[in-house]
Structures are given as structure tokens and as C-alpha cells.
N, C-alpha and C positions, 0 to 999 in steps of 0.2 A: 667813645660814644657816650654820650650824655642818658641818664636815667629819665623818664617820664614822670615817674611816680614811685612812692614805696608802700608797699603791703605790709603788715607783721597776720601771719597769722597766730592770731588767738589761741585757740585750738592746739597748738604747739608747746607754746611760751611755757617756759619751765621757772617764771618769776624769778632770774637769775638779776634782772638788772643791769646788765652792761652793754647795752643799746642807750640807757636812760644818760650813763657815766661818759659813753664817748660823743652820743649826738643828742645834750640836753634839748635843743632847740628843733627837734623834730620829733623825739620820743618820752614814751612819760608811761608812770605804770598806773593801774588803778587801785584806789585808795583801796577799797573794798579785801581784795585777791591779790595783789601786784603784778596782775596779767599785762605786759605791755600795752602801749595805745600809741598812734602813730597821730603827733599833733597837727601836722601838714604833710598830706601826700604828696605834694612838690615845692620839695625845701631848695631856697636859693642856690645857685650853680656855686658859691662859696664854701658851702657845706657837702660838696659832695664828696670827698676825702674822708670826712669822720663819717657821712652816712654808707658808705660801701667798709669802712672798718667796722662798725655797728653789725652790720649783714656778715660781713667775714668772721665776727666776734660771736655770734650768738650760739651761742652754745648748743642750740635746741635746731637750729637751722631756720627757722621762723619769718624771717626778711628775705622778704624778696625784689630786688628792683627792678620793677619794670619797664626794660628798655622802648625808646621811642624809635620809629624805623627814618633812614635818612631822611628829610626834606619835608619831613608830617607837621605837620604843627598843632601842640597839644593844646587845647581850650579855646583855638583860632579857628 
């Protein structure tokens, strides 16, 4: 099953960085704090291998992906 969307929550993030290292292209920290930031909530079906390693990876538990139910169609 395909993810909708991904969360990080804030609030968590223990500024570990290894969301940033495995899915540059969807996560990124802020300059300020190095709080994670999530750059697109629905990163291309290509990346979704590294973005579920990023979720499986974070240290803090942080990511969350959230699933789309069969036959929904998200932003249509």
C-alpha cells in the first residue's frame, strides 16, 4: 500500500539528522535548531523506499506515514 502523505512531528525530533541523510529530497532540518522539516508531504512513488527507511530510522519515532485507504484518491 502506497503512503499519502508524511508527517515528522516537531515536537519529537531529537535533531539527529538521519531522515535529512537517507531522504534528502523530502526532508531537511532548520537552520535555526536542526528540528526536522518535511519538504513535500507527497514525495514521488520513486522515493518511497528511502522515505519509509527515514520513518524506520528516526530515532526519536517522529515520521509518520500516512496511509491512503484503497481506491481514495488524494488531492482529486
Amino acid at each position: 500500500m502506497a503512503f499519502a502523505r508524511v508527517h515528522l512531528d516537531e515536537s519529537k525530533c531529537v535533531t539527529s539528522g538521519q531522515c535529512v541523510l537517507t531522504a534528502p529530497e523530502v526532508f531537511d532540518q532548520r537552520e535555526k535548531d536542526g528540528v526536522g522539516i518535511v519538504l513535500t508531504d507527497s514525495p514521488a512513488p520513486e522515493l518511497l523506499g528511502r522515505v519509509q527507511e527515514a520513518a524506520a530510522g528516526c530515532p526519536a519515532a517522529a515520521i509518520r506515514l500516512l496511509h491512503q485507504p484503497a481506491g481514495r484518491v488524494v488531492g482529486g
